[in-house]
C-alpha positions in Angstrom: 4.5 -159.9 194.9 2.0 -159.2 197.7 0.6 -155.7 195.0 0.6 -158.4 191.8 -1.4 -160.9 194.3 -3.7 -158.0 195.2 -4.3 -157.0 191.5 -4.7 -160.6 190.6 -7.5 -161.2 193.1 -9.5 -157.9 192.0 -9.0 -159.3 188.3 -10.2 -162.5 189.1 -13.2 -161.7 191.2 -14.2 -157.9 190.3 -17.7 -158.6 191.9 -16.2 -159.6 195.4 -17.1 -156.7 197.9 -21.0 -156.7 196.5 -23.5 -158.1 198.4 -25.9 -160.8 197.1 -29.2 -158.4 197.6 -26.9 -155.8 195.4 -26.4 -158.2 193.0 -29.6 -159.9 192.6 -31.0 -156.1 192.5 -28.8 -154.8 189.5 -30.0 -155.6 186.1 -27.7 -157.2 183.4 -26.5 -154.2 181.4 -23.2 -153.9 178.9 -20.0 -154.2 180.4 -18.8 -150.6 181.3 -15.4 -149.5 179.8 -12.5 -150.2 182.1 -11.4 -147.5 183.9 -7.9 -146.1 183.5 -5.4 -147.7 185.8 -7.0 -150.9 185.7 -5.4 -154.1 185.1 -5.7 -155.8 181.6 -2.3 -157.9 182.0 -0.7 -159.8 184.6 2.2 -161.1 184.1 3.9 -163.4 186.9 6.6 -165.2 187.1 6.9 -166.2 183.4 9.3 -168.8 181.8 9.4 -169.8 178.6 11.2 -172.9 177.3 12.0 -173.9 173.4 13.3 -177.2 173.2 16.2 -177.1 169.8 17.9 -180.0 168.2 20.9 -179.5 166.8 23.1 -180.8 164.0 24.0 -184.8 164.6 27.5 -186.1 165.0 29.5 -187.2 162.7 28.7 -190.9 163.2 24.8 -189.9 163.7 24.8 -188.2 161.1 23.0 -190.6 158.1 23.6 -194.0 160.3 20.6 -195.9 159.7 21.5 -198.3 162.5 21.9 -195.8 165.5 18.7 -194.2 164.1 16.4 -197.4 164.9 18.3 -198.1 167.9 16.9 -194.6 169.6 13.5 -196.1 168.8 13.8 -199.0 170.3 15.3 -197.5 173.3 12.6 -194.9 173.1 15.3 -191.9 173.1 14.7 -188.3 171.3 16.6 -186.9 168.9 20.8 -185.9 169.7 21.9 -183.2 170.6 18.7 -181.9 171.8 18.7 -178.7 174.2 16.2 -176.4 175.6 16.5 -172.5 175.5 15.3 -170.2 178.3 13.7 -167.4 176.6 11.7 -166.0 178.9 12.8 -166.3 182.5 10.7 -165.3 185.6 9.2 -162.2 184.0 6.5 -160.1 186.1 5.0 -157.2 185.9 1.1 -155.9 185.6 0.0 -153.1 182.4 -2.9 -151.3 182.6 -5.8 -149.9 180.7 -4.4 -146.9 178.8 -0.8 -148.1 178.7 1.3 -147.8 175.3 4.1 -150.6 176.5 7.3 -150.6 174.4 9.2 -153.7 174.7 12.8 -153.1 173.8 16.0 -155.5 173.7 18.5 -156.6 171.6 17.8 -159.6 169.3 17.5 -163.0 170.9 16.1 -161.0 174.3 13.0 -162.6 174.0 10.6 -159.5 173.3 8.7 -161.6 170.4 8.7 -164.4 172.3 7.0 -162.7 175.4 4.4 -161.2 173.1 3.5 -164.5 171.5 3.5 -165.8 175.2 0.5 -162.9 176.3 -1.2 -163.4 173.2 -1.8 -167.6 174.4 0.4 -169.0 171.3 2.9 -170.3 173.1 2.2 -172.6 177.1 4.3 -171.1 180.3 6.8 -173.8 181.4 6.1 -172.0 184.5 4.0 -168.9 185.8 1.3 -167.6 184.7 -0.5 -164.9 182.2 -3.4 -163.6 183.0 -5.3 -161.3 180.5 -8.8 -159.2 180.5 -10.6 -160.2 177.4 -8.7 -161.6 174.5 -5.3 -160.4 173.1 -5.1 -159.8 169.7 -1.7 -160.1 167.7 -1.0 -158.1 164.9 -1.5 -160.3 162.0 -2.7 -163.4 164.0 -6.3 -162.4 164.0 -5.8 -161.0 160.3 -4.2 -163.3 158.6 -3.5 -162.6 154.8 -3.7 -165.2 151.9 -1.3 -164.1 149.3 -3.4 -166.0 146.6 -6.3 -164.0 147.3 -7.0 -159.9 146.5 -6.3 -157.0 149.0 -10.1 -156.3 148.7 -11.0 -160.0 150.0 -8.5 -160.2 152.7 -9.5 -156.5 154.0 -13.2 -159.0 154.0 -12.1 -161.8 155.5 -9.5 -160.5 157.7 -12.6 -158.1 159.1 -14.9 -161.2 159.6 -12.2 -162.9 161.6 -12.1 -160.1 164.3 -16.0 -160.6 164.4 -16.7 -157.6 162.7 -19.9 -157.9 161.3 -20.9 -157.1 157.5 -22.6 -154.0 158.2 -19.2 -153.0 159.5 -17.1 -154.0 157.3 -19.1 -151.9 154.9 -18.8 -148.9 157.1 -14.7 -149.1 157.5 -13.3 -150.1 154.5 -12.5 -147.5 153.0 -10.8 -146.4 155.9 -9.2 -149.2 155.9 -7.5 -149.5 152.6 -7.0 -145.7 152.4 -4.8 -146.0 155.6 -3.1 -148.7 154.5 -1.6 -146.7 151.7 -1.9 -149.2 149.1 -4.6 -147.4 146.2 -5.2 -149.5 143.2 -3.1 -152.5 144.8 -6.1 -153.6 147.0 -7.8 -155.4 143.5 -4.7 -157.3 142.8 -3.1 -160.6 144.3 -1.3 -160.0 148.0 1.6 -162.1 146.4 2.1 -159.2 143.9 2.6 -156.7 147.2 5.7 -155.8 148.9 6.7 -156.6 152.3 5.8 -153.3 153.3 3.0 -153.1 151.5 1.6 -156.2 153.4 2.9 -154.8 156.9 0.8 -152.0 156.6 -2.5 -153.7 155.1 -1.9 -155.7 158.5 -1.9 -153.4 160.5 -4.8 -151.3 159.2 -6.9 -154.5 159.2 -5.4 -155.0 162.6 -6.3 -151.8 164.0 -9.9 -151.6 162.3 -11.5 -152.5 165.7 -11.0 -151.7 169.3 -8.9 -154.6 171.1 -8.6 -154.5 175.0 -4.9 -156.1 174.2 -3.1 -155.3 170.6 0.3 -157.0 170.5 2.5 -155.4 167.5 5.4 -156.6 166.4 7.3 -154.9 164.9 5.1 -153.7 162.0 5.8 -150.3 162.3 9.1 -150.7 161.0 8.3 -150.3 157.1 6.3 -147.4 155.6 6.8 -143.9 154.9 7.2 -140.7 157.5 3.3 -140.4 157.0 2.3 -144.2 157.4 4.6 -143.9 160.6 3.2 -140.6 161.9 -0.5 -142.3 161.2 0.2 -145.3 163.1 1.3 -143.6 166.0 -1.8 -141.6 165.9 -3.9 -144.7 165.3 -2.0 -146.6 168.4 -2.9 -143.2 170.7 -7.0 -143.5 169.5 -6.7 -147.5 170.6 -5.3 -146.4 173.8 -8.1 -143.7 174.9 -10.9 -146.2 172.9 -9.4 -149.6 174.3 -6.9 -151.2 176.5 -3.4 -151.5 176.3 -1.2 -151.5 173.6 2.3 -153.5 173.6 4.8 -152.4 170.9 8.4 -154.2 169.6 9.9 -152.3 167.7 14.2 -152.0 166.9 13.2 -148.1 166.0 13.7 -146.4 169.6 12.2 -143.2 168.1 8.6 -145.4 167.5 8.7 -146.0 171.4 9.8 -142.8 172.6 7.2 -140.9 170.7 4.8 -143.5 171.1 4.6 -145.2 174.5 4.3 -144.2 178.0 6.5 -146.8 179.5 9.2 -149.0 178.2 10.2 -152.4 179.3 14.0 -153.6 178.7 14.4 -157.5 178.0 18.0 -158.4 178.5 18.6 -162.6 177.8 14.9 -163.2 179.0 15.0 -161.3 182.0 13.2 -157.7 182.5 16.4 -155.5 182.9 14.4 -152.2 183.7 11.1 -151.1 183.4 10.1 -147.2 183.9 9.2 -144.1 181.8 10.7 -144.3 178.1 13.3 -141.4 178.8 14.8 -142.8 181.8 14.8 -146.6 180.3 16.0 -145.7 176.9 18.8 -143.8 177.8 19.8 -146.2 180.1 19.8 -148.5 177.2 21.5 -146.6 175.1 24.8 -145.7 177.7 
């Protein structure tokens, strides 16, 4: 705790150990690429909380009466009950890290993804990030009723791409994605792997200081795989941090340099991938 208060504190106040004359003397120039090692996500003491209703009793169940009684009493819904999903998870990634986040279902891997990436509030803790995380498919959404050419667009814009660049990478864009003549017709007319990978190609278009995947590496051919992994490794030497959740334990071992094990919301082992994953696999 005292090395995750330490990194918190530089993260927080990089500027700390200048003096006033220093800083009044430098003049404002681009912020310089972070150095590898150095914090992009802090992670501490995370819980996450869903609160689920169930199925009504018997006698709840269509009863009118009982129904306006909880209003006038001012009670919630039966059978209501919170789920733990994430609980008291910690740790601290760094620029240049390829994180695999592994589990079985129900571990909370997606859920702690969607937690980094500000979607869903801490019931307790705290998630601290450098610049904005970016989850696959979040910032580029796709709207089934319109063309893969105009979502490749719009999708673009939404990551604040610019026109100009736009122009410039689209056609590496749809060419990645694998999908040819596709990209003039409707996104409803597209298969599910066919949208996965325009996602990620969209997705992966710009340099992110955080990209959150999700499991979209799970469709596509060897070549779409094999290309992803390559595209993953460019964002890692070009941006931050990558995390990746993915059921395929090959697509973390040949991808990541670390792997973290989620067992019922709780961080189980965290460590190189060949150590963790066989571990995980005994």
């Amino acid at each position: 705790m005292a090395e995750l208060t330490k990194e918190l504190s530089q993260m927080a106040h990089p500027n700390e150990q200048a003096s006033q004359a220093d800083v009044a003397a430098t003049p404002p120039v681009d912020a310089p690429e972070p150095e590898p090692g150095t914090p992009t996500v802090i992670v501490d003491d995370l819980h996450i909380v869903y609160r689920v209703y169930g199925a009504a009793s018997a006698a709840e169940k269509g009863n009118a009466a009982n129904a306006l009684m909880r209003i006038v009493r001012r009670q919630g819904r039966p059978q209501m009950k919170e789920v733990h999903a994430v609980k008291g998870v910690t740790f601290v990634a760094r620029h240049g890290d390829a994180v695999g986040i592994i589990g079985r279902n129900g571990s909370g891997k997606s859920t702690l993804l969607r937690a980094i990436a500000g979607l869903l509030p801490p019931h307790k803790g705290s998630v601290y990030t450098d610049g904005q995380p970016s989850l696959l498919g979040v910032n580029a959404a796709l709207m089934k009723e319109l063309t893969g050419e105009r979502n490749v667009v719009l999708g673009c814009y939404a990551m604040g791409m610019t026109p100009a660049q736009v122009r410039e990478r689209y056609d590496e864009i749809v060419e990645f994605s694998g999908i040819g003549e596709f990209v003039q017709f409707p996104m409803s007319t597209y298969s599910s792997g066919m949208g996965a990978r325009l996602r990620f190609a969209i997705a992966s278009a710009k340099a992110h200081n955080v990209l959150l995947i999700d499991e979209a590496l799970a469709t596509g051919d060897r070549d779409f795989k094999r290309k992803s992994q390559e595209r993953i490794q460019q964002m890692r030497d070009e941006a931050g941090t990558v995390f990746l959740v993915a059921h395929n334990l090959d697509v973390i071992e040949e991808t990541c340099n670390r792997v973290i094990w989620l067992h019922k919301g709780q961080i189980k082992m965290d460590g190189d991938p060949a150590t963790v994953l066989a571990a995980y696999n005994s």
